[in-house]
N, C-alpha and C positions, 0 to 999 in steps of 0.2 A: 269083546264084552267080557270082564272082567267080575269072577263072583260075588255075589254079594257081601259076602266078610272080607273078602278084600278090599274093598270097595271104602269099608267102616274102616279096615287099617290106613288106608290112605288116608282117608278124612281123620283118624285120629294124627296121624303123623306129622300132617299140615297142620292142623291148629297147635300140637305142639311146637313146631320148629316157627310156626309166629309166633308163640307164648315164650320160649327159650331162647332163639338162636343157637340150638345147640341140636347137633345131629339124635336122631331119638331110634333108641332099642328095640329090641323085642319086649324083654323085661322089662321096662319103663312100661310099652303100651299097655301089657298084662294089669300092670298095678295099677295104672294110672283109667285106667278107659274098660275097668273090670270084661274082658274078655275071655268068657267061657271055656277057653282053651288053655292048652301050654304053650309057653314061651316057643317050643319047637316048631310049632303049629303055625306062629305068628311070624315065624319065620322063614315058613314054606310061601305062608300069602308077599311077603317081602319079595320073595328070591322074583315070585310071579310078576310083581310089578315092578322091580327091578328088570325084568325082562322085555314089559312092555313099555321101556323109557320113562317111566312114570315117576318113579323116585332115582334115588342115585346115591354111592356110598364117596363120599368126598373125599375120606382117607382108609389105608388098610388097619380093619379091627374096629370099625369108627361104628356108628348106625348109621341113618339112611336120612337124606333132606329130599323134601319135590323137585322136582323139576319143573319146566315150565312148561310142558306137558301135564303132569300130575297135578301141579293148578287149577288146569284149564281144566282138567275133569272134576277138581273139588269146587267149582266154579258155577260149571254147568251142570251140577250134581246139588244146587242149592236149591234146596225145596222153595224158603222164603227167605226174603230180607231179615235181617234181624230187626224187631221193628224196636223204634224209639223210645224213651222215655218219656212218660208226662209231664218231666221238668226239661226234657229235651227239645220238646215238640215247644213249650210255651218260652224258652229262647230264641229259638228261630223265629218263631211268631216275634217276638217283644220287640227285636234288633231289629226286624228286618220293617215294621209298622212304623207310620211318620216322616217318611224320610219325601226330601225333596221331589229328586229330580231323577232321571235314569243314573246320571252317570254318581249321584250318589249311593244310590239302592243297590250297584251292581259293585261298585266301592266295598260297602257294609257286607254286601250278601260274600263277595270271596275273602274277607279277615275273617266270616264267620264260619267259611267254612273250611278255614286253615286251623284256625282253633279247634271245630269240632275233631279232629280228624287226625289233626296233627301231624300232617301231609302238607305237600307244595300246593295250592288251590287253584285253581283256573278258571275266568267266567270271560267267553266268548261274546263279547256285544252284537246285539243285531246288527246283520247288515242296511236291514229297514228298504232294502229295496222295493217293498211294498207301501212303505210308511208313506205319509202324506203329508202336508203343510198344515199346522194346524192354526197360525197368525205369522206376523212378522212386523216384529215392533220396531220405533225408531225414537232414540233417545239421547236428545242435547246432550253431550259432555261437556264441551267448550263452544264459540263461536264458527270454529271452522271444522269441529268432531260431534261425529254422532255414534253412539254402541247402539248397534243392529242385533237384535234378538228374535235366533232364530227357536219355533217351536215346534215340534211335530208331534203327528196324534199317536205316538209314543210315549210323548211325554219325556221327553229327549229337549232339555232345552242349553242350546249355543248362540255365544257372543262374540263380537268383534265388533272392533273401534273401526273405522270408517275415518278417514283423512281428506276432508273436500277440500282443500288448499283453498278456501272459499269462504266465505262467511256466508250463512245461512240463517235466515228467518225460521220461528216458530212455524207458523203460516205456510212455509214451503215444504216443512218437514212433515207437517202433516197431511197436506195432500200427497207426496211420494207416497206417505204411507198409507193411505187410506186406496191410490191406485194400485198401490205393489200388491197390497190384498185380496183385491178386486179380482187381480191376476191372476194368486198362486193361493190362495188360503183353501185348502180341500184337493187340493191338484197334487197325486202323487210325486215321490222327487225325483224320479226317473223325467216325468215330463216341464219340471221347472226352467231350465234350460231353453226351451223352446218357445213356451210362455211369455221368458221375459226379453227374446229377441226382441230388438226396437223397441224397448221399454219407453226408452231415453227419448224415441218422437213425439211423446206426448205432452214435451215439457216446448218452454218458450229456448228458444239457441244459447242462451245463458244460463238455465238451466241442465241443460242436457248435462255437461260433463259430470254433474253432481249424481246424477241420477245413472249413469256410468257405472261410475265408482261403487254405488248401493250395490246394483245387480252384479258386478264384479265379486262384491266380497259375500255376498248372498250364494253365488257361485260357488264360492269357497265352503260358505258352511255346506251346503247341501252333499258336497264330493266329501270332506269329515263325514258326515252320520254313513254315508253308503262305504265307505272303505271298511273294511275289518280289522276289528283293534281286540286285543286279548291284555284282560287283566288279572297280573298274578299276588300272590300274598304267601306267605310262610313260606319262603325259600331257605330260612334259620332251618323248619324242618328237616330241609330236604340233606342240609351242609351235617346237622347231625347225626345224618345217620350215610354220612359219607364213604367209610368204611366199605357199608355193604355193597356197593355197586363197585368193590375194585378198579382195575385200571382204567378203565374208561370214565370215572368220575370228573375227571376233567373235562372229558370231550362232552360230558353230561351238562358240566354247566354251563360250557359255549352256548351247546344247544337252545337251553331253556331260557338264555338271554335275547333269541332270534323268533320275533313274534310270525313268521310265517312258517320255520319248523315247526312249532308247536300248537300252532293255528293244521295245520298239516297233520299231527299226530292224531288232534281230537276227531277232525272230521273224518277220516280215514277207517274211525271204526263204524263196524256196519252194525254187526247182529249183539242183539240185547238180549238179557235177562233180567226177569224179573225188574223192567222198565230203565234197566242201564247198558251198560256198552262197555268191555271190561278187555283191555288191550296188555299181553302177560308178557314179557323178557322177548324172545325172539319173533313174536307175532309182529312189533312196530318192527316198521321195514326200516327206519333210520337205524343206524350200529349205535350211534351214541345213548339208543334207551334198553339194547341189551340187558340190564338189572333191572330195569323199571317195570312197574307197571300202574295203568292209567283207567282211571275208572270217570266217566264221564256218562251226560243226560243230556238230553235237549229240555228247552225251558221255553211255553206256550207264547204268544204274540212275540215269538223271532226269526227270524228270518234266517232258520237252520241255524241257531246259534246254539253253543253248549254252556253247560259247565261241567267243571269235575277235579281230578286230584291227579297226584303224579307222585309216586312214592315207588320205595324197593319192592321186588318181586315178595320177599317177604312181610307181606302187610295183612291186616285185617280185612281181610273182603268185605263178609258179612257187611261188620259194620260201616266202612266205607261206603259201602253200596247205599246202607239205606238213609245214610248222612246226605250223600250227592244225590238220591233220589227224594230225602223232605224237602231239603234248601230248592231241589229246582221246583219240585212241588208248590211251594211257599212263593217262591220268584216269581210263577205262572200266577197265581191268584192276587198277588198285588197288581201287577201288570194289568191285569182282566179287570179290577177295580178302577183304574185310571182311565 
């Protein structure tokens, strides 16, 4: 446990070397962060936290930057979020209000939170392993196509063309469909599969293959909404500020092109603060986010799913925090409304 004016030097140091990039003094703290003391003084609490891995002196004569250690306690040393602005809070609201469909909403909601943030964004789709059927439409394209639309009480709605090498009546298309619903409309998608074994007995032998082919590609969407898909935006961020992450920037952007690495990073963090989950340089156990660090939320009707940011260890907590904790805030209450 580390005194309390040192405690205040860390936390000045960190918000400096976010604000700078540049290693910070004793002298600087004095004037900058008005401490009661002398520069010598401020230098004792240094040497201290210097001792206890907390900060670190980069080069000989240089001042002192965090480490990632000394993070984690300005971190877990955050009383509150920084909260929002009135004009912040009613962007989030405005963008993120009217929108279609899930995979629009979840679309908008991560450009929006590349922009706030000005970081890599990340919104983890539900897995909806709970989710359920909410219809299942059938719609002429041609004489021998029909787009199958699927909907669940997500509000997640998928489509596919359907190929019945066949020609097919009005009439036929709507009894499939009126039976397939009959089936599966309220039936979770975990038990769809099961449902629609021997679909295909209920039609005349000349129908059957048609109705095949349905449950076939219905199959198909249903295994889309359950697999885990991760959506990213503002990777321009991330290449900007390239530099900071050193040699492993490379192996950085492999990574973050491989959606189960990075499906892996978010879920992997356990413990929150202040309603986030805030993963610092050598805490992710992958080597290639060494520099990084990942500040992620879960977001309400998902199925364990996240969202969050991915930036240098050098970033704005604070406000990162309380950016990925509105947007998932905001995500959960649309959701709830649908």
């Amino acid at each position: 446990m580390i005194p309390d004016r040192s405690a205040e030097v860390l936390r000045a140091i960190v918000q400096d070397y976010i604000a700078t990039r540049e290693p910070v003094g004793s002298k600087a703290l004095v004037e900058r962060h008005g401490f009661d003391v002398s520069a010598a003084t401020i230098r004792n609490d240094m040497a201290l936290l210097e001792e206890e891995q907390l900060i670190a002196q980069p080069h000989t004569s240089s001042g002192r930057i965090p480490t990632d250690k000394g993070y984690r306690l300005f971190v877990d040393k955050l009383a509150e979020v920084k909260p929002l602005g009135v004009g912040e809070r009613a962007a989030i609201e405005n963008f993120l209000t009217d929108v279609g469909d899930l995979d629009e909403l979840l679309s908008r909601t991560v450009r929006l939170l590349a922009q706030l943030t000005n970081q890599m964004a990340l919104v983890q789709y539900p897995t909806l392993g709970r989710a359920s059927i909410r219809s299942v439409e059938m719609v002429p394209v041609s004489d021998t196509r029909i787009l199958l639309i699927l909907v669940t009480d997500a509000n997640r709605i998928q489509q596919n063309v359907v190929e019945l090498g066949q020609i097919i009546d009005t009439a036929t298309i709507a009894e499939m469909r009126a039976k397939l619903n009959v089936q599966v409309a309220g039936i979770p998608l975990a038990e769809v599969a099961s449902r629609v074994s021997g679909f295909e007995a209920q039609f005349s032998p000349a129908q059957r293959p048609l109705a095949s082919s349905v449950t076939a590609v219905l199959a198909d969407l249903v295994d889309a909404n359950r697999s885990e898909k991760l959506l990213v935006a503002g990777a321009a961020n991330l290449a900007r500020r390239g530099t900071e992450f050193g040699a492993e920037f490379s192996s950085l952007l492999d990574a973050v092109e491989q959606q189960v690495v990075m499906l892996r990073l978010m879920n992997e963090l356990q413990s929150e603060t202040n309603g986030v989950a805030v993963g610092i340089g050598r805490e992710n156990a992958n080597d290639a986010f060494l520099g990084t660090s990942v500040v992620v939320s879960g977001y309400q009707a998902a199925d364990g799913a996240r969202i969050g940011v991915l930036g240098p260890t050098r970033m704005d907590y604070s406000a990162n925090m309380a950016n990925v904790r509105a947007v998932a805030r905001y995500l959960s209450k649309i959701l709830d409304r649908q």
